[in-house]
N, C-alpha and C positions, 0 to 999 in steps of 0.2 A: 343043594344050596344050604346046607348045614352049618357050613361055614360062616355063614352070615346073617346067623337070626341075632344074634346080638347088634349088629352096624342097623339090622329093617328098622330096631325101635330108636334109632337115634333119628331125632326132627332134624329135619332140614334146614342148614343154615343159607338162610338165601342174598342173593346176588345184589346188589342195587343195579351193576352196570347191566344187567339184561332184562331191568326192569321186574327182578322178584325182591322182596322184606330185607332189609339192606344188612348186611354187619354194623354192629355197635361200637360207640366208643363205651369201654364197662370204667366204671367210676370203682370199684372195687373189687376185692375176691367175697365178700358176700350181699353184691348186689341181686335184685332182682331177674328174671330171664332174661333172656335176648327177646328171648322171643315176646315176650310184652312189651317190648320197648318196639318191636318192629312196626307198630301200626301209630307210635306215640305223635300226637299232632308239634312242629316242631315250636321250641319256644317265641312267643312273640307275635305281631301281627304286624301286617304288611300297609305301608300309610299310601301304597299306588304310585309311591314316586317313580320318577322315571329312572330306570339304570340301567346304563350303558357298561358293555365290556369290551366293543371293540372289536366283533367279528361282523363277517359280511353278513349284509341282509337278501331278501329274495329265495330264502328254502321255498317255499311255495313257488316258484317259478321254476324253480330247478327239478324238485319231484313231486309225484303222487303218493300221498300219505295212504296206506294200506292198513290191513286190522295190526290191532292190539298184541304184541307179544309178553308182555307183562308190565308189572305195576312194582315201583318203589317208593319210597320215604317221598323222596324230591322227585321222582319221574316215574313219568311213560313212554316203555318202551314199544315203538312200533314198526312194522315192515313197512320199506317206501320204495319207488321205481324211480329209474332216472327218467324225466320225460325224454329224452332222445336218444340214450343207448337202450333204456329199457335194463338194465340192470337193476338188478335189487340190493340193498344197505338196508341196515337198523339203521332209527332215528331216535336215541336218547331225549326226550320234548321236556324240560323242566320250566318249570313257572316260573317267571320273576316275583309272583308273589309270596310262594312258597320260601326264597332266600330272604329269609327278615334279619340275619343278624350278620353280621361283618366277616366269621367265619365261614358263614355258608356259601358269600360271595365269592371268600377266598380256596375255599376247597374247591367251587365250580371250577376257577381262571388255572388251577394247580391241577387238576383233571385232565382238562386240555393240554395244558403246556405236557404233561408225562405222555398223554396217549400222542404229541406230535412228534418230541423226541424221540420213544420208540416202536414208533411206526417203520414198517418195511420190514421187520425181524418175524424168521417163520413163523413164529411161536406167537405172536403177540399182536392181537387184534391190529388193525388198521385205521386210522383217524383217516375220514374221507373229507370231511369239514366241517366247521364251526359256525351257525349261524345264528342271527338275531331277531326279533322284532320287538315290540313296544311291550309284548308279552310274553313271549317265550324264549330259550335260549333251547339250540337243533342242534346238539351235539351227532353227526353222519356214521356211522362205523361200518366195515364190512358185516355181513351175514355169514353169521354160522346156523349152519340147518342142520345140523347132526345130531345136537342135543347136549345134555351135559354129562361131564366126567361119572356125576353123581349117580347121576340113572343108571348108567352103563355097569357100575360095579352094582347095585341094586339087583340090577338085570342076570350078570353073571355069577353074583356071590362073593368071586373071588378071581385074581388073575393068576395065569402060567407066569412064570419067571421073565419067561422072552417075552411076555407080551409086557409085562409090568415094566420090562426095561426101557423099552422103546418109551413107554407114557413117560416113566423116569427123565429119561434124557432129553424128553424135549421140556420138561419143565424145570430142569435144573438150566438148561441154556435160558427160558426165559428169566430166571433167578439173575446167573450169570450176565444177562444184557442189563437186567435193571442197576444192577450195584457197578457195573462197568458205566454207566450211564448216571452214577449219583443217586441211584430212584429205590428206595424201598419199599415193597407193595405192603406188607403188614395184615394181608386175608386172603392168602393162601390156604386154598381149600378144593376142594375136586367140582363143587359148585361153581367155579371161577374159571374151569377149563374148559371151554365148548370144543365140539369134533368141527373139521369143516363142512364135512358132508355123514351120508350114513354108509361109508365104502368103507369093508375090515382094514384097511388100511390107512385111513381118516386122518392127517394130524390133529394136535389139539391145537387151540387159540388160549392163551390168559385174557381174561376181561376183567372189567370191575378195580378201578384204579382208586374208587374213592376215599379210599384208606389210606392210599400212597401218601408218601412226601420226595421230595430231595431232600441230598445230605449230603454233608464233605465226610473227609476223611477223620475219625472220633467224634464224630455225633454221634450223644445219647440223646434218646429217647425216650420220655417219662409217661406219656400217656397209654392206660391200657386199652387198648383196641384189639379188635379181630374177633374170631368165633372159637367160641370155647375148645374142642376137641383138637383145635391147631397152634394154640398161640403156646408160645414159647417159656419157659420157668423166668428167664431174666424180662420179661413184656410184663410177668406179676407181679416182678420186684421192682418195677418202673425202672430199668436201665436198661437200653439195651441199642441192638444197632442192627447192621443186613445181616446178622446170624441169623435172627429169628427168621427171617425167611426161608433159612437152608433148614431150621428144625420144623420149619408147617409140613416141608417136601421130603422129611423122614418121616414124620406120622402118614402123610397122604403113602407114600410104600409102602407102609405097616399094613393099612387096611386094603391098598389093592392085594396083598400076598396073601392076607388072613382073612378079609370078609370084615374086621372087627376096626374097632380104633385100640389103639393101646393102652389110652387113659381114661377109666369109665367113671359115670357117676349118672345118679339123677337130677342132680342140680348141678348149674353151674359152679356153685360151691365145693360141690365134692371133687366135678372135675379138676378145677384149679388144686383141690389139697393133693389127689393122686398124680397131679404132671409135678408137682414141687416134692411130692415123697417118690419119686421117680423109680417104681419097681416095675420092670418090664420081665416079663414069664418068657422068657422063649421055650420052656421047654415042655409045652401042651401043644398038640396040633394045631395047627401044620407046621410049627416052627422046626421038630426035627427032622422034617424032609426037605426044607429050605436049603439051600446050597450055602457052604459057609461063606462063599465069595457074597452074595446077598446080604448077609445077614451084617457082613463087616462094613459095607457100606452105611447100610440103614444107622448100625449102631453109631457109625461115624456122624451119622449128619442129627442123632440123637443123643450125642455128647451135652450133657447137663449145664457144664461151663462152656460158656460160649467161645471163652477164650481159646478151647482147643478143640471146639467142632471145626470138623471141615468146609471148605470156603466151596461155592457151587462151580465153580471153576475146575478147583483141587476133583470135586468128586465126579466131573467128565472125564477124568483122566482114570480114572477107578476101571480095571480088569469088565466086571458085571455089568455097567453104566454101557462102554463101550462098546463088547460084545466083541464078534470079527471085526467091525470099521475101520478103519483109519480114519477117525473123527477130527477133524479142525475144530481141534481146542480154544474156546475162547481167552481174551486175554482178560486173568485175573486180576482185579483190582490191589487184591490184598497184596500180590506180588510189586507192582511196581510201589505201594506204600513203604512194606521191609523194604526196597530199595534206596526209594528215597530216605528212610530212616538209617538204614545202614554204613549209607557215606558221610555222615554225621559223625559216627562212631570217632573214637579214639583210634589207635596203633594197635593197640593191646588188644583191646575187644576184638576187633575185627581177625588180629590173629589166633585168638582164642575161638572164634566162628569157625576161620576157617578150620582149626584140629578139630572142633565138633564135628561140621561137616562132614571130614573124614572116613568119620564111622561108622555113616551112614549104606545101610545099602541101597541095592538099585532101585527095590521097590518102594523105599522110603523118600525117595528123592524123584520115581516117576514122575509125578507132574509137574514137576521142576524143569525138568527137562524137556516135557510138553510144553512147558512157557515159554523156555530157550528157542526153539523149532518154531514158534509162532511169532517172537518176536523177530526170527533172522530172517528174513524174506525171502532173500537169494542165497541160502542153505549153504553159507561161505562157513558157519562153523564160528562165525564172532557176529558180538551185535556193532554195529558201527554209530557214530553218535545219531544219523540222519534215519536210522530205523529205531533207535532208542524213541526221538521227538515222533516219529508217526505210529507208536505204540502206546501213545501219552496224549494224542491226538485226542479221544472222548471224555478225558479227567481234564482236559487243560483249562473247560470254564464252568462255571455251575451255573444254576437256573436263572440267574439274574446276569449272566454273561461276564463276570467277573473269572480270570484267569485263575487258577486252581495250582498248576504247577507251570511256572517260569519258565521260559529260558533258559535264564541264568540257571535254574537248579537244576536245569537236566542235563545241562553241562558237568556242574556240581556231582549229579548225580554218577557220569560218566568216570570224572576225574576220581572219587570217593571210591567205585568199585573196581576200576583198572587196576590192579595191584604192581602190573607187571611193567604200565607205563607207556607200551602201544601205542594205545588209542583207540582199544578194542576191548571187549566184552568178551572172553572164552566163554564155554560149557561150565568150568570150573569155578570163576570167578562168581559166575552169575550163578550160581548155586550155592555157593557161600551168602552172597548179599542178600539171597532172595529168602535165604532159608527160616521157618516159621518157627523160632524158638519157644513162644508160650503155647503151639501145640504141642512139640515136645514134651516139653515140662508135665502139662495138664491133662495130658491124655492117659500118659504109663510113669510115674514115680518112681517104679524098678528101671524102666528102660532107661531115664535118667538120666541115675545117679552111675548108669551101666556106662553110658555113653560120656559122659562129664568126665567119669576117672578115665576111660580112656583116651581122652582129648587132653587131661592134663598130665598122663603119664609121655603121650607123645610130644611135651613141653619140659617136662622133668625126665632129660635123657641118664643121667646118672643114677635116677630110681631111688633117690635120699628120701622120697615124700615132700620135696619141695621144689619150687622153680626160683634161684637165683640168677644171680648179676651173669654168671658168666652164660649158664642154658640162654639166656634174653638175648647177651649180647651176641652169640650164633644164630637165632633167629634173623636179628635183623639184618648180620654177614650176609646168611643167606635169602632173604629175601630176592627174588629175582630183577632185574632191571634198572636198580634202584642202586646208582654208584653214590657214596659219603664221606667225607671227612672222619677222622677219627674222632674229632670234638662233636660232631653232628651223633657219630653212631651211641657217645656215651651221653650224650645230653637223650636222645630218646630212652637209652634203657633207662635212664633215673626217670624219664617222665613215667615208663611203664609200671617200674615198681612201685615211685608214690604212687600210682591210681591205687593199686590192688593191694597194696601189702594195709592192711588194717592196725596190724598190732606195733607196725616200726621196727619189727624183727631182724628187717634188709634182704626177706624174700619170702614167697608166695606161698602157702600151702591148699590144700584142693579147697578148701571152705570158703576161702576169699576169691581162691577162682570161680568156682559157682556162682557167688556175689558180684563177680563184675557181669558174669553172664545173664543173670537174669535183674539188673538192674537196667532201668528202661534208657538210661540214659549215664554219660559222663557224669555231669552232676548229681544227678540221683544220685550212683553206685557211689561220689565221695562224702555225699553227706552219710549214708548207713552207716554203723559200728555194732550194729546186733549181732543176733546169734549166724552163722555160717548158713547158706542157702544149699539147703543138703535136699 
C-alpha cells in the first residue's frame, strides 16, 4: 500500500448529503480550513416562524425512523423503513430552524428540485420524497450500504486500470446527465460516490447536490466552492462553468491510478497555489507503467483552460473510458450548443469549418460520430428534423420551466446545418456543425496552425498564398444542391470577401482566415483589425 501513504494523510473532505461535515463555500484562496468551517454554527438565529415549502406531510406515517447515519451543517442523516413494504431509504431530517437566511431556504428547495430531475439515472442517487412538518423538512433517498468511494481507495491504496475504468465511466455518465440536464454539481469528490452494496461488482451512486445549481448554456460562475484537492483552476479565478466538473473527475482518476492526489499542500492555500501553477510529474511511479491510452484521457479532462478540456460526454467515447462495450453514449450538451451556434454562422465561416473539418482524422472526430449514432435513432444515416427536437428534448426548459431552445430554432438549426438542402442531417454535415474549435485551438497550437493551413490551402486551389474572387466563386459553383443566379452567386462572393479580407486587398490571406475562424461570431470577426490569429 505504498502507493498511498501520501492520499492516508489527506483529511476527509466530507459529504453533507450523507450526513458527514459538509463542503464549503471558500471566500478565498487564503482563507481558513474547510475543515474549521465544518462545525461553524450558521449565521443568524431563527425567530420560529412558520415556513412552508410545499411538499407532502405525514413522513411519520409512511416510515420508521431507524439509527443515525451521520451528521451535517443543516442535517441528520438517518436509516428509515417503509411501514408496509418494509424497505429501507435514507432520510436527510433538516431543521427549519437551522435555515435562518433566504439562501439557505433556497439552496434546500434547489436540492430537491436537482435530486427530482435526475432521479431514475444509474449513477445517481434516487429522490424517493420530500416531506414537511412544522419542524422538519424529510428529504427520502434510496440507500446505499456499500460505503464510500473514499474508504475503498483508502482500503486498496490504489486501483488496476480496468477497475478504475469502470469507476470512470459511471461517473463521467453522471457528469454527462447533469450538464445534459442544465445541473452543475460543483463537489465532486470520491466522498460523494457511495457503492450500492458491498458486491465486487457494486455500482457507484453521486450524492450530495448541495453545491449544485442549474444553468443555461454560458453561465459563469463566480463563487468559489467545493473541496480543496478537486476544484478546478478557473472556480479560483471565479469564472467558470460544467468544465469544472469534468476536471474534479480527472483528479478523482489521478488518485484511483496513483493512491495520491496530484495537487499537494498542507493548507489549503498551498493547494490552490499548486492546481494554479499546474505541474503534474508523471514520470515517478506508477505513472510510467500507466497505459498511454489512460494517461491521455486523464490529461484531457486535466486541461488547465477549460476552453479545451474535454466535455464528459466527449470523454465516454474515449478508447480507455470505453473498454470492449459498445457503450450508449450519452447526448452531449456542448454538441447540440456548437450546433445551434453554428447555423448562425455566416457562408464563409461555415465553409471555412467545413475545410477544417477535413483534416481531421478518424480519432479526432470519434465522438462526433458517437453523437451522430445517438442522435439518429433508426440508423438511417441522417438525422431528420423529428429526431433532431427529441434530442433537444432535456435542454428545451430550464428549472423554472422556461423553454431554453424553440422550435423555431431547431428548425433554424436544421435549415443553418443542411448544406446540401435535403432536409436531412449527414454524418458529414453534422461533424462540421458540431465540430469543437476552441479545443482545437487550446489544446495543441502546433496541431493548429497544421490544420488551418491546411483547410486554407484546400481553399487557395492555385497555391498563390491567397484565397481570391475567382477560388470563392468555385466554391460556391460547387457547393452542392444549392442552384443561383449569376447575380445571387457574385453578390455572395463580395459578401465573403468583405467578411474576411481585413486589409481591402480584394482577397484573403491565411491570417485573416484564422481570424474569421476563431472569431466567435460575424460581428465579432468584423469588428477585429489586429494582428492575424496565428
Amino acid at each position: 500500500m505504498g502507493g498511498c501513504l501520501s492520499y492516508l494523510f489527506l483529511p476527509k473532505q466530507g459529504s453533507e448529503g450523507d450526513g458527514g461535515a459538509g463542503s464549503t463555500a471558500m471566500p478565498g484562496h487564503d482563507m481558513s480550513s474547510v475543515a474549521k468551517l465544518k462545525g461553524e454554527t450558521p449565521f443568524g438565529t431563527s425567530s420560529g416562524r412558520r415556513m412552508t415549502f410545499g411538499y407532502e406531510s405525514g413522513f411519520h406515517e409512511v416510515y420508521r425512523v431507524g439509527k443515525e447515519l451521520g451528521r451535517g451543517q443543516f442535517g441528520v442523516t438517518y436509516r428509515c423503513q417503509d411501514k408496509d413494504s418494509g424497505a429501507h431509504y435514507a432520510v436527510k431530517t433538516i431543521t427549519k430552524r437551522s435555515l435562518v437566511s433566504a439562501d439557505s431556504v433556497e439552496d434546500t428547495k434547489r436540492e430537491v428540485a436537482i435530486l427530482k430531475r435526475l432521479s431514475g439515472h444509474d449513477n445517481i442517487v434516487s429522490l424517493r420524497g420530500a416531506y414537511e412538518d412544522d419542524n422538519n423538512i424529510d428529504i427520502v433517498m434510496e440507500e446505499c450500504r456499500g460505503g464510500e468511494l473514499f474508504d475503498k481507495i483508502i482500503a486498496k491504496g490504489h486501483y488496476a486500470e480496468k477497475d478504475a475504468a469502470v469507476l470512470v465511466k459511471q461517473m463521467l455518465r453522471v457528469v454527462a446527465e447533469c450538464h445534459l440536464n442544465g445541473v452543475i454539481h460543483r463537489d465532486l469528490k470520491p466522498e460523494n460516490f457511495l457503492f450500492i452494496d458491498d458486491s465486487d461488482d457494486s455500482r457507484i451512486k453521486a450524492i450530495d447536490f448541495g453545491l449544485s445549481e442549474f444553468f443555461l448554456p454560458g453561465t459563469k460562475f463566480t463563487d468559489v466552492v467545493g473541496s480543496a484537492y478537486y476544484v478546478a483552476p478557473e472556480v479560483l479565478k471565479r469564472s467558470y462553468g460544467p468544465g469544472a466538473d469534468v476536471w474534479s473527475i480527472g483528479v478523482i482518476m489521478y488518485i484511483l491510478l496513483s493512491g495520491q492526489p496530484p495537487f499537494w499542500g498542507p493548507t489549503e492555500s498551498s493547494i490552490f497555489n499548486e492546481i494554479l501553477r499546474f505541474k503534474l510529474n508523471l514520470k515517478k511511479a506508477p505513472w510510467p507503467q500507466i497505459s498511454d491510452s489512460a494517461k491521455d484521457i486523464m490529461l484531457k479532462m486535466l486541461t488547465f483552460d477549460p476552453r479545451g478540456r474535454i466535455t464528459a460526454a466527449q470523454a465516454l467515447s474515449h478508447p480507455w473510458v470505453k473498454g470492449e462495450e459498445a457503450l450508449d453514449v450519452p447526448l452531449d450538451v456542448s454538441v447540440i450548443n456548437n450546433m445551434k451556434e453554428f447555423s448562425s454562422y455566416s457562408r464563409f465561416k461555415k465553409i471555412a469549418i467545413k475545410k477544417l473539418a477535413q483534416t481531421l482524422t478518424e480519432e479526432e472526430i470519434r465522438d462526433l460520430k458517437d453523437q451522430f449514432r445517438r442522435i439518429d435513432k433508426d440508423n438511417s444515416g441522417t438525422i431528420t428534423h423529428q429526431e433532431l427536437v427529441e434530442s433537444v428534448r432535456h435542454m428545451r426548459t430550464n428549472s423554472d420551466g422556461i423553454q431554453v431552445i424553440s422550435d423555431g430554432e431547431v428548425e433554424g438549426m436544421l435549415q443553418g446545418i443542411d448544406s446540401d438542402g435535403n432536409g436531412e442531417i449527414d454524418m458529414s454535415e453534422f461533424v462540421v456543425a458540431s465540430l469543437r474549435l476552441s479545443q482545437l485551438l487550446r489544446r495543441d497550437k502546433t496541431a493548429w496552425r497544421e490544420k488551418t493551413k491546411q483547410a486554407f490551402d484546400k481553399l487557395d486551389t492555385n497555391g498563390d498564398g491567397f484565397i481570391d474572387v475567382e477560388e470563392l466563386r468555385g466554391e460556391v459553383l460547387g457547393s452542392p444542391g444549392r442552384s443561383m443566379e449569376e447575380e445571387d452567386v457574385e453578390a455572395q462572393v463580395l459578401d465573403m470577401l468583405k467578411e474576411a479580407d481585413r486589409d481591402g486587398n480584394g482577397k484573403i490571406d491565411y491570417g485573416e482566415f484564422c481570424e474569421l475562424l476563431r472569431s466567435r461570431s460575424l460581428r465579432e470577426g468584423s469588428r477585429k483589425k489586429g494582428k492575424e490569429a496565428r
